[in-house]
N, C-alpha and C positions, 0 to 999 in steps of 0.2 A: 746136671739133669734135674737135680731135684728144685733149682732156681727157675726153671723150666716148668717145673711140676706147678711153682709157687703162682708163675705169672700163668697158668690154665688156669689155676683155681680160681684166680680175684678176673679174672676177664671173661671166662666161661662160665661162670658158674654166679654171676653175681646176685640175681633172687636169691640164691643159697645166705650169702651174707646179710643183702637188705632186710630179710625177711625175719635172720637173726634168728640162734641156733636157743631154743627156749631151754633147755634144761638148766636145772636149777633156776630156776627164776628169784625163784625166794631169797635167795642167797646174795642173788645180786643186787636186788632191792633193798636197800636200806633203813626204806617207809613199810612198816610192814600194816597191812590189813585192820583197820580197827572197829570200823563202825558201818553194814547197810543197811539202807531203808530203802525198803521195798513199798512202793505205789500200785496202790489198783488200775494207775492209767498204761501200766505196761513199762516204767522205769524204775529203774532201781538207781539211788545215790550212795557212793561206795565212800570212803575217808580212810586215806591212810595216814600213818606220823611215825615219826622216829626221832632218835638224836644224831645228830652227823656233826662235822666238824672240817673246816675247812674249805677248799671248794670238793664239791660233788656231782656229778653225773650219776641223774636217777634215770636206767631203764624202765621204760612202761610199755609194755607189748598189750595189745585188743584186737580182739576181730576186726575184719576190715569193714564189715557193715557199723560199727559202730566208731570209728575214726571221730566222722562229723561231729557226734553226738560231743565226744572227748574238745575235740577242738572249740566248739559252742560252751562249752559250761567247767571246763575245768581251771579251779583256782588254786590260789597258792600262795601259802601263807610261810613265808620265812621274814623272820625279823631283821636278819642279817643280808640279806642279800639283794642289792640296788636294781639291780640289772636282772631278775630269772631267765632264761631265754629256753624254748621247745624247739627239738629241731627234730626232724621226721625225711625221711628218704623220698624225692619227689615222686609223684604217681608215675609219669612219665619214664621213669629209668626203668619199671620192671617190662615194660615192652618194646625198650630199647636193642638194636643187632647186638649181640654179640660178637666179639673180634677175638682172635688169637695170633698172637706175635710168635715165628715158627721159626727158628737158626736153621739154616737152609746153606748147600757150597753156596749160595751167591748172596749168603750174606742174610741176618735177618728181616721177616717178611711177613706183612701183617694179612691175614685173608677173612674175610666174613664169615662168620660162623655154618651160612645160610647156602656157602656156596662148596661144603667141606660135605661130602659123601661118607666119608670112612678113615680113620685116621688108625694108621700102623704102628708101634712102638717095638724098638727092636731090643731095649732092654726089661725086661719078664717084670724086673723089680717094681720100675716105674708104671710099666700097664697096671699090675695089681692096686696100688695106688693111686691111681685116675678109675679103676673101676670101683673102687671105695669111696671114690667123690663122689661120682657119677648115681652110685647107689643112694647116698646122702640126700643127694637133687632129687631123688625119684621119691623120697621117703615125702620132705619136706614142698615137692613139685604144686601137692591142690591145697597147700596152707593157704589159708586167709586171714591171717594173724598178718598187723604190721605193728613197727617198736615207735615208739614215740620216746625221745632222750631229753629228760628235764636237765641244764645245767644250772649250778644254784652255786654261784662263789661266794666268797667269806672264807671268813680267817676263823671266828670262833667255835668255840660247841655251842648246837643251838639246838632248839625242838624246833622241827617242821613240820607242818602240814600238807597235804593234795587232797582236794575233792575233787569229783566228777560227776554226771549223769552219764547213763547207757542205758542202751533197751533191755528188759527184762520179762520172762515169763510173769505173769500178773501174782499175786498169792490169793490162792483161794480158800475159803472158809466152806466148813461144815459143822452143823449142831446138831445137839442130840436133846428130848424134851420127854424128860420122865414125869409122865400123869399118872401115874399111879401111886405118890406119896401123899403124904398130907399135905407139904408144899411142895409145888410140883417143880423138878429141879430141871435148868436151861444150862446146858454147856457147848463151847464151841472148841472147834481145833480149827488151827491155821495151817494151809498147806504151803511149802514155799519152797524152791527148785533154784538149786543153785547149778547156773546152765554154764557160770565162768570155768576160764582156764588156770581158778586162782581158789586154791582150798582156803576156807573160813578156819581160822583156830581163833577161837574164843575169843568172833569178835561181837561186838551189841549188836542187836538186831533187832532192827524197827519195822512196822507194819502200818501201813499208812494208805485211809479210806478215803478217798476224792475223784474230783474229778478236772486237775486243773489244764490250762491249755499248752499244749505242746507239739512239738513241726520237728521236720529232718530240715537243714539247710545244708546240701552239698558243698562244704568248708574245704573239703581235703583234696578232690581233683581238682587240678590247675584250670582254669580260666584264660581264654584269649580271646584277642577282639582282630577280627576279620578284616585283613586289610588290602586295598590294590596292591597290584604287582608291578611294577615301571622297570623299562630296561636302564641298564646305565648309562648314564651321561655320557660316558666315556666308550662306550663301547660302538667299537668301529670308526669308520669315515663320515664324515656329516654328506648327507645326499644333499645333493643340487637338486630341487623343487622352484617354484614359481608361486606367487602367494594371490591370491585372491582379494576382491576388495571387501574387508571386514562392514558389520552391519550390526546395528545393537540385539543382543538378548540375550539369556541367560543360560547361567552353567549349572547341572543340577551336581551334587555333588552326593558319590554314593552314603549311605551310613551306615555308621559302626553296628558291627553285627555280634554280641558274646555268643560264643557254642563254648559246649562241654565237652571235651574228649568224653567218648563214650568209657562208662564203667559199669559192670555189675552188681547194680546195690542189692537188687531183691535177695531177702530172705526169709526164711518164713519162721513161728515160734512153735516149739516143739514142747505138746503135753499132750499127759495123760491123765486120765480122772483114777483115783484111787479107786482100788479095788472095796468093796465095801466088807465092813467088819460083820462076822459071824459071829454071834451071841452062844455061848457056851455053857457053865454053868447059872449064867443069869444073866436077862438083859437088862437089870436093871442100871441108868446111868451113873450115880453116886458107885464108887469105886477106891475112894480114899480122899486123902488133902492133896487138890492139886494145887501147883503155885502157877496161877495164868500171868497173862502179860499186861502189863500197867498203861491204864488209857489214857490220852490227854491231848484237849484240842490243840491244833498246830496249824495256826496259820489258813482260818478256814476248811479245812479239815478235819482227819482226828486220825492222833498217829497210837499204835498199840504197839510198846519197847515190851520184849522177851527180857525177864526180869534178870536170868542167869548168861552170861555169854553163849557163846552158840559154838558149835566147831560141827562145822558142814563138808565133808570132800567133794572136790568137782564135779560137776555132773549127773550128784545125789539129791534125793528129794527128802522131806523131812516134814514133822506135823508135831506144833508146838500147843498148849492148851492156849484159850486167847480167852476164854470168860465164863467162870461159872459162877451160877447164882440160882438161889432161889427167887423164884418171882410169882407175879399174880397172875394165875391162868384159871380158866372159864370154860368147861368142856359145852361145849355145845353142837345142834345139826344146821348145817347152812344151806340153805337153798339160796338160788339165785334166777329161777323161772326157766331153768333147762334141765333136763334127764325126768326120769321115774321118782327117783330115789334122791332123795337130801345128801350131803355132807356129812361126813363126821369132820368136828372141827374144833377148833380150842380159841376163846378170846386172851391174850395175852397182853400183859403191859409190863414194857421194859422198867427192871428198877433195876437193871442191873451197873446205872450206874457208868454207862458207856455206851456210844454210838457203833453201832454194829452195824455191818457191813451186808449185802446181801447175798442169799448163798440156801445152800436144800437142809430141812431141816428131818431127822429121821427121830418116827415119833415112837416112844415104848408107853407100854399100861398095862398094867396089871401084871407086871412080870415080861411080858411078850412084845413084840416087834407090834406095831399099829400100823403104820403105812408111813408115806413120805410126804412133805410139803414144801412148799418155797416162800420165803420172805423177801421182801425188797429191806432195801437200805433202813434201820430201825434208829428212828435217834429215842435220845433220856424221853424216859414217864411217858413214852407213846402207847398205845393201845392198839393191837393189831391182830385182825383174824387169820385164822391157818388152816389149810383143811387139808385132811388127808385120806380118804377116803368115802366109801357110801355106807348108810344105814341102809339096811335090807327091810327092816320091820319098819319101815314108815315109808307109804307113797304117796308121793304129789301131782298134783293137776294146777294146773293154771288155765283160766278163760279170762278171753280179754273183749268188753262192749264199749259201745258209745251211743254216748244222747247228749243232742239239742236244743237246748231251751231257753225261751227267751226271760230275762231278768227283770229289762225294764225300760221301758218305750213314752217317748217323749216330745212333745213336739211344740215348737217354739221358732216365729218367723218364717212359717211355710215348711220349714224343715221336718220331715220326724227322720228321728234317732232309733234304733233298734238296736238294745244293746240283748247280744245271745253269751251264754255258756254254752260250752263246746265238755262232756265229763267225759276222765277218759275210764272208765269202772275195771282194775284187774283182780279179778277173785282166786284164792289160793283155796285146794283143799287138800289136806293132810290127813292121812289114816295112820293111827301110830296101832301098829298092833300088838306092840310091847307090853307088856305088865308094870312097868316105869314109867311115870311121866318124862319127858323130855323139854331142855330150852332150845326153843330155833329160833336164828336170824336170818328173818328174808333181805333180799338186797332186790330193791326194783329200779329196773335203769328208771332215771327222770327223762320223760317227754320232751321232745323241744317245745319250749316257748308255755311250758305252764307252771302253773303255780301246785302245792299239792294240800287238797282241801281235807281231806281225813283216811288215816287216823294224824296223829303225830308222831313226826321219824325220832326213833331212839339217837339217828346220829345218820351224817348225809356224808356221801364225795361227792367231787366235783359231777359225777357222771351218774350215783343211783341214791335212792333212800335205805334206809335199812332201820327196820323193824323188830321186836322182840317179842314173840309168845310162845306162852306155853303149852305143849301136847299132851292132854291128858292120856292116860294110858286104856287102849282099848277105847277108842274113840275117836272120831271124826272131829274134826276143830278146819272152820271156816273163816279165811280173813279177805276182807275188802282193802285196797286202798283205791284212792276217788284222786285223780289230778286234773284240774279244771282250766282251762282257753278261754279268756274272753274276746269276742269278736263285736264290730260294731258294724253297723251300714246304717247310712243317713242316706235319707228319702226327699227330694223334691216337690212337693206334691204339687205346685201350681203344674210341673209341667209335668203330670201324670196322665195317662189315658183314662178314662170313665171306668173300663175294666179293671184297674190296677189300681183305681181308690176303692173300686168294691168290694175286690177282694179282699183285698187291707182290711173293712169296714167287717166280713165276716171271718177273718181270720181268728178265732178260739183261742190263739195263743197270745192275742193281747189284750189286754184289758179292755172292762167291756167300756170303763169312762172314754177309753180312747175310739173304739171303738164306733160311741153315742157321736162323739166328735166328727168322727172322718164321714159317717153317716148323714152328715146335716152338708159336710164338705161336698157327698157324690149328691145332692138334691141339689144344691147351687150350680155345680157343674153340670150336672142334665139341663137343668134351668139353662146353661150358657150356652149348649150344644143344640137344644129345643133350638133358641134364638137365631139362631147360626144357620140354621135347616130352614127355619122361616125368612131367611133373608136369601137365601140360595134358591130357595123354590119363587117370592117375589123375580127375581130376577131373570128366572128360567120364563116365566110371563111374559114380563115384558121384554123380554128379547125375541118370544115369537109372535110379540104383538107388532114390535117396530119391522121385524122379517116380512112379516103380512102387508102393514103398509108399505114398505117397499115393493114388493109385490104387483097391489094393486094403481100403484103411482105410475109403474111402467105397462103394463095395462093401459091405461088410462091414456098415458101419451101416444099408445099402439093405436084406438079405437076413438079417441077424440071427446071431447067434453062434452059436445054437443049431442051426438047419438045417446039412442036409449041407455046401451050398457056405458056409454061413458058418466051418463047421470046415474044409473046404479053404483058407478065404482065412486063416485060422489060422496053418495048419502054412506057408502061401507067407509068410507076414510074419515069422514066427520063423528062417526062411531069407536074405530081405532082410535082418534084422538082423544077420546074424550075416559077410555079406558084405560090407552096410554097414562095419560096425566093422573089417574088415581091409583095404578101400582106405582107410578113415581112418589106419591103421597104414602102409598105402604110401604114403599123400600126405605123410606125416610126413617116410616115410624119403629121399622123392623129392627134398623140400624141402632137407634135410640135404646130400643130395647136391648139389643145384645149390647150395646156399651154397660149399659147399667145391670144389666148380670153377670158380665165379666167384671166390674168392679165390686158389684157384690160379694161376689168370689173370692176378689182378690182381697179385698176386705177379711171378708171371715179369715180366710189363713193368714193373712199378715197379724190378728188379731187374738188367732187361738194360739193359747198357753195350755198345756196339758203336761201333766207327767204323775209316774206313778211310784217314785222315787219313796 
């Protein structure tokens, strides 16, 4: 019965085994934990080593979201060993039927698990002992742990190594910025979540600021390639058909298709932000000799090693110091052109010596809690503002104008040039009603597309200026900055209208030399327009002088030449002619004239130079 008992368990119960029974893990590992480094990008690289001897099969059980990860990046370094080989239970088997082979009067009999309702056992002993598997399966049922088995042959004693990458909770940092000493002291703690099924005893532990590039590649479920299905050759009688007469063309042939058996990769990371610390008998930061953790670049990067080993239990969190220094800090009020009320704020520059991470910084002064701030990523010797709250005794306004004006106008080859300033004028005004002077740094976003004319910025980003004055106390204090647009438009003037050189000619805002010019320009152009009107109006003449004698021609051949009114329309047509042929002598002279004042014209402007540069 109990051989019976043996063949349920490995055929019934087989996730039970593949999934592999974790206790003691530690024990069975013979690499034991040495070294992680924790990344801000959400990985952690773990290292373990030991000395073994002979051949060995190393257990490695991980969640199952992090399989791939194991299979992409882990290495192994044995000196002894030609061949390593990983071997892992294929995805495939844990959703495999289940079968049980059943001794039965007619003999044993195998039945699917799937089609078995209720199974009865008539000795008490063996049910208690299937109900204790059965229990096992229910415990172990929602694991998502799988074992991954390094085998490592050799003969000798040897030290081995394994590394890996997995997904990890990120480590997060927080600092603390006491302004209330002489030098004002900067400290941080690292927070760091050990979310493994694998307790830390006293192994190094690194801390690492970047941002480098990383992917899942689904390594661990099986892959297959999609293919027809064709009956067998063999299979049946060949059918009697009749063939058809063949004809050229082509066969397309399906293509290979990969699918993934579906699996459940999602998962999600699990944190909490620390609860914040309550200041006691004093909030001041300095608190004794800490020993923080030792900084140094890695690899573009910069990794921070906890100086002393670590011992973390599963699923604990823990806050290690990562950097105290005194450094240079600048109490000041910040405005930036939005709210009532300024900032309170601190200028700071890192001497501490180490690339810091980004993270909330909680400020104290003068004994007491100030407010809260945030810093981005801080490298060596940078200088960076922080603000953490408002001054009440100082309020701000900001008004924003603009003006116009032209620079400087020019004209050369008919062309003029108008070259304008476009100011953009934002005025700040600050009431400090303190009894202290105070330092403020305004920040004013930059404009697109200008330059900035006055005053000059203490120090710029990419995106505003930033400015330093100071607030007398009990006083009003007024600051301008001016950022200035240049714009140009060039002008055509031959082919201007008479209006549009006039005005130009009394526009104020451009000089009067230019001005004297364009002036002499609209009197040439009347002159060519006069001309132009006098040749219009010739013509309008003589076209109702030749209309008349048309007129009287057909007249003439109505009444006859001979009668009296055909000798009146006579002497009237010897009259039209002879008026005729003298506005053809005007429209000549007309024509002559407007050529020669539209070259005049074209003259002078091809001729005028001006500029008031």
């Amino acid at each position: 019965m109990h051989r019976f008992f043996l063949i349920f368990l490995f055929l019934i119960l087989p996730n039970l085994f593949a999934q592999g029974i974790q206790e003691d893990r530690a024990a069975e590992n013979p690499l034991a934990l040495k070294r992680v480094v924790i990344l801000t990008s959400g990985l952690a690289y773990y290292e373990h080593s030991g000395s073994i001897s002979g051949n060995v099969n190393v257990p490695l059980v991980f969640k199952y979201n992090t399989i791939s990860d194991v299979l992409k990046t882990l290495v192994v370094n044995d000196p002894s060993s030609a061949n390593p080989v990983v071997t892992y239970q294929l995805e495939d088997s844990f959703t495999e039927t289940s079968r049980i082979a059943i001794n039965t009067s007619n003999g044993i009999r195998l039945f699917d698990i799937n089609e078995i309702r209720s199974i009865k056992f008539s000795d008490p002993e063996l049910e208690q002992e299937v109900r204790n598997a059965l229990d096992s399966l229910d415990e172990t049922a929602g694991s998502t742990s799988r074992r991954l088995t390094l085998n490592l042959p050799g003969n000798n004693q040897r030290t081995v190594s394994i590394s890996y990458v997995v997904p990890s909770p990120v480590w997060k940092v927080s600092y603390r910025l006491d302004l209330g000493q002489q030098r004002p002291l900067f400290q941080g703690w690292a927070i760091v979540d050990n979310d493994s099924d694998t307790d830390w005893d006293n192994v190094s532990l690194s801390l690492v600021a970047g941002r480098p590039v990383s992917f899942i590649q689904n390594l661990y479920p099986p892959y297959y390639v999609a293919r027809p299905v064709l009956p067998l050759s063999i299979a049946g009688a060949a059918e009697a058909r009749s063939h058809d007469r063949g004809y050229g063309g082509e066969v397309s042939e399906d293509s290979a298709v990969l699918y993934e058996r579906p699996a459940d990769m999602l998962y999600s990371a699990r944190s909490s932000a620390p609860a914040p610390a309550v200041a006691r008998e004093q909030s001041n930061v300095a608190g004794g000799v800490v020993e923080t953790a030792q900084g140094a670049d890695a690899g573009g990067q910069f990794e921070f090693t906890i100086r002393t080993p670590v011992t973390l239990n599963r699923k604990m969190s823990a806050m290690f110091p990562l950097v105290e220094s005194n450094i240079e800090a600048r109490k000041i009020l910040f405005y930036g052109g939005r709210g009532r009320y300024p900032r309170l704020g601190a200028e700071l520059s890192n001497n501490s010596g180490m690339k810091l991470p980004a993270g909330p910084i909680t400020v104290y002064d003068g004994g007491i809690y100030a407010g809260d701030a945030l810093i981005e990523f801080w490298n060596e010797n940078e200088k960076r503002i922080i603000s953490y709250g408002e001054d009440l005794t100082v309020s701000a306004a900001m008004n924003s104008t603009t003006a116009n004006t032209v620079s400087t106008v020019t004209i050369s080859g008919g062309v003029m040039t108008i070259n304008r300033t476009i100011s953009f004028n934002t005025s700040y005004s600050f009431i400090n009603s303190d009894s202290s002077a105070k330092n403020m740094v305004i920040e004013k976003d930059k404009i697109i597309n200008t330059t900035l004319a006055s005053p000059n910025a203490a120090e710029q980003t990419t995106t505003a200026y930033r400015f330093n004055i100071s607030l007398p106390a009990n006083r009003e204090t007024v600051f301008s900055v001016v950022e200035q647009r240049p714009m140009s438009e060039s002008i055509t003037l031959l082919s201007q209208r008479p209006e549009s050189l006039l005005s130009y000619s009394t526009n104020q805002e451009i000089p009067q030399s230019i001005r004297a010019g364009l002036q002499r320009a609209v009197e040439l152009r009347q002159a060519v327009d006069s001309a132009n009107n006098n040749i219009r109006n010739i013509e309008a003449d003589r076209n109702r002088q030749i209309a008349e004698q048309d007129r009287i021609r057909r007249n003439l051949e109505a009444v006859g030449s001979q009668t009296p009114q055909g000798q009146t329309y006579l002497t009237r047509l010897t009259t039209l002619d002879a008026e005729i042929d003298e506005l053809t002598r005007n429209l000549e002279s007309a024509n002559t004239n407007a050529r020669a004042a539209q070259t005049a014209f074209e003259n002078y402007l091809a001729n005028l130079n001006l500029n008031t540069d």
